[in-house]
C-alpha positions in Angstrom: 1.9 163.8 135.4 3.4 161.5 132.7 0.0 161.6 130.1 0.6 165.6 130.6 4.3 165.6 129.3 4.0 163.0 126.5 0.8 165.3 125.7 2.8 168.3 125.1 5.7 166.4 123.2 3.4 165.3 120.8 1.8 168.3 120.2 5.6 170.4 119.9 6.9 167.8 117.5 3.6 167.9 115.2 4.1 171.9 115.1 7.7 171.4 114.2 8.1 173.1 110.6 10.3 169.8 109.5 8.0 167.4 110.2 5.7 166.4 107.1 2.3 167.9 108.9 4.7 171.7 108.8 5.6 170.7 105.1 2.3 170.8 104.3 1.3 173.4 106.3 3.6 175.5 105.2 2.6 174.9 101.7 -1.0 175.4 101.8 -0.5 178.6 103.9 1.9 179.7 100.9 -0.8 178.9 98.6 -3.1 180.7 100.1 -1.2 183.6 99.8 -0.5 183.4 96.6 -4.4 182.6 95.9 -5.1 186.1 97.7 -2.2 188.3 96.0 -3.7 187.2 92.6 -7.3 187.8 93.5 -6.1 191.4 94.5 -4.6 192.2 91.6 -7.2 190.9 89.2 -9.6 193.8 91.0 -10.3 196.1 88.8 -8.5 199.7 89.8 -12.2 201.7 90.8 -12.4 198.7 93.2 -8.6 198.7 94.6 -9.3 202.4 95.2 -12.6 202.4 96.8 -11.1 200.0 99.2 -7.7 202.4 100.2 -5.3 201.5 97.6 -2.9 204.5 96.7 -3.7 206.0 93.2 -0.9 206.4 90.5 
């Protein structure tokens, strides 16, 4: 019963979002996001609306 609880403490502390492994995770998930907004709007606009994006 006591490997069990300091098993689950260790795993809520590393998913803590100010602890350096959240830091980081944060920031690479942010990244990414910005990675894919700037992918999207480098398409070309045929592309954009072949795939469902609103015309002007």
């Amino acid at each position: 019963m006591h490997a069990t609880t300091s098993g689950t403490a260790f795993a809520d502390q590393n998913t803590h979002p100010f602890t350096t492994t959240g830091l980081i995770a944060t920031i690479v998930g942010k990244w990414r996001e910005y990675r894919m907004i700037r992918e999207l709007e480098s398409m070309p606009y045929t592309v954009m609306k072949d795939i469902g994006f609103r015309s002007e």
